[in-house]
C-alpha positions as CSV (number, residue, x, y, z in Angstrom):
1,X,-0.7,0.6,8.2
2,X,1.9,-0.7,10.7
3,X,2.0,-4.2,9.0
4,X,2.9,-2.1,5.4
5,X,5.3,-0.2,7.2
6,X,6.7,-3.6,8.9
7,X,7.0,-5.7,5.9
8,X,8.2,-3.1,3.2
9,X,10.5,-0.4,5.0
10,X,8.8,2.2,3.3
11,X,8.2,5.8,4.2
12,X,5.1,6.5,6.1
13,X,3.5,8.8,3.5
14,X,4.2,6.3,0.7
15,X,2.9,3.7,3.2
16,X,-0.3,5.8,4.5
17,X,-1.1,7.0,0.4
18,X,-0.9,3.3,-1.3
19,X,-4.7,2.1,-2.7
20,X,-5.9,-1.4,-3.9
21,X,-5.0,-0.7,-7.6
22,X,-0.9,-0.6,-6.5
23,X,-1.3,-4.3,-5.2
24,X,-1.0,-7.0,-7.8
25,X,-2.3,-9.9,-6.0
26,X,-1.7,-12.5,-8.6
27,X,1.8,-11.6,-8.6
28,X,1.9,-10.8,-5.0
29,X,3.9,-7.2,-5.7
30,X,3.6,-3.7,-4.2
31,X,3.7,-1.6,-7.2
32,X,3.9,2.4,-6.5
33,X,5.9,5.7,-7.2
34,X,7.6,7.3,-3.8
35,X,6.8,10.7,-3.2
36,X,10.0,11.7,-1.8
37,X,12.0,10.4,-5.1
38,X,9.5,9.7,-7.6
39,X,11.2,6.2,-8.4
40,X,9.3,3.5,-9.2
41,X,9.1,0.6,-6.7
42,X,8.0,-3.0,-6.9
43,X,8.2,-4.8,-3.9
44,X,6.9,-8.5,-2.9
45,X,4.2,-9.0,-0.2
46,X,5.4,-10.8,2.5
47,X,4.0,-13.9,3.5
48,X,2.8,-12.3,6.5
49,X,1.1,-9.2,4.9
50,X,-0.6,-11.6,2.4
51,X,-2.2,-13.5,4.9
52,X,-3.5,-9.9,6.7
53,X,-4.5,-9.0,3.1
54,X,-6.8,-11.8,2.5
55,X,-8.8,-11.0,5.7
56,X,-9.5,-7.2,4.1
57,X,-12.9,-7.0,2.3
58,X,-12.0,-6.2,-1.4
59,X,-13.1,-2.6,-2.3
60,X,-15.7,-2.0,-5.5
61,X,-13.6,0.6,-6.3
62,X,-9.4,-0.2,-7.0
63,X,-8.9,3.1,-7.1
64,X,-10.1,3.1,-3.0
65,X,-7.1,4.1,-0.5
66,X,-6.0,0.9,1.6
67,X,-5.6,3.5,5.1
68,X,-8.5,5.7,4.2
69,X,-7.3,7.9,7.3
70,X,-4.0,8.0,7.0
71,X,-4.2,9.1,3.4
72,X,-6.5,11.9,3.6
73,X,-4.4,13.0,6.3
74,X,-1.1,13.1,4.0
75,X,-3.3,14.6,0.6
76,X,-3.3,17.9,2.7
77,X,0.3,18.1,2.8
């Protein structure tokens, strides 16, 4: 989580709820909604966060969280 938080600037419940399917790889974006403001966002991956990226295993599922912890831990509040 720290790198998102790093690399992007964003809040740590948008960080900590992000999955797979709001990374577009190919385009290297950060796609998602903020929960605070509901605006859309679309932010590039860093060089740096790429490179930690590509040492993730890809989930089966897109839909999987990307901090499995952390986001359980925020869909309570």
């Amino acid at each position: 989580m720290i790198p998102f938080g790093l690399y992007t600037g964003q809040r740590l419940a948008d960080v900590a709820t992000l999955r797979w399917d709001n990374l577009d790889l190919a385009k290297d974006e950060i796609r998602f909604t903020t929960r605070k403001t509901g605006r859309p966002m679309i932010l590039p991956i860093a060089k740096s966060l790429r490179k930690y990226l590509d040492t993730l295993p890809p989930p089966s599922d897109p839909d999987t969280p990307l901090h499995p912890r952390a986001s359980s831990a925020f869909a309570l509040a």
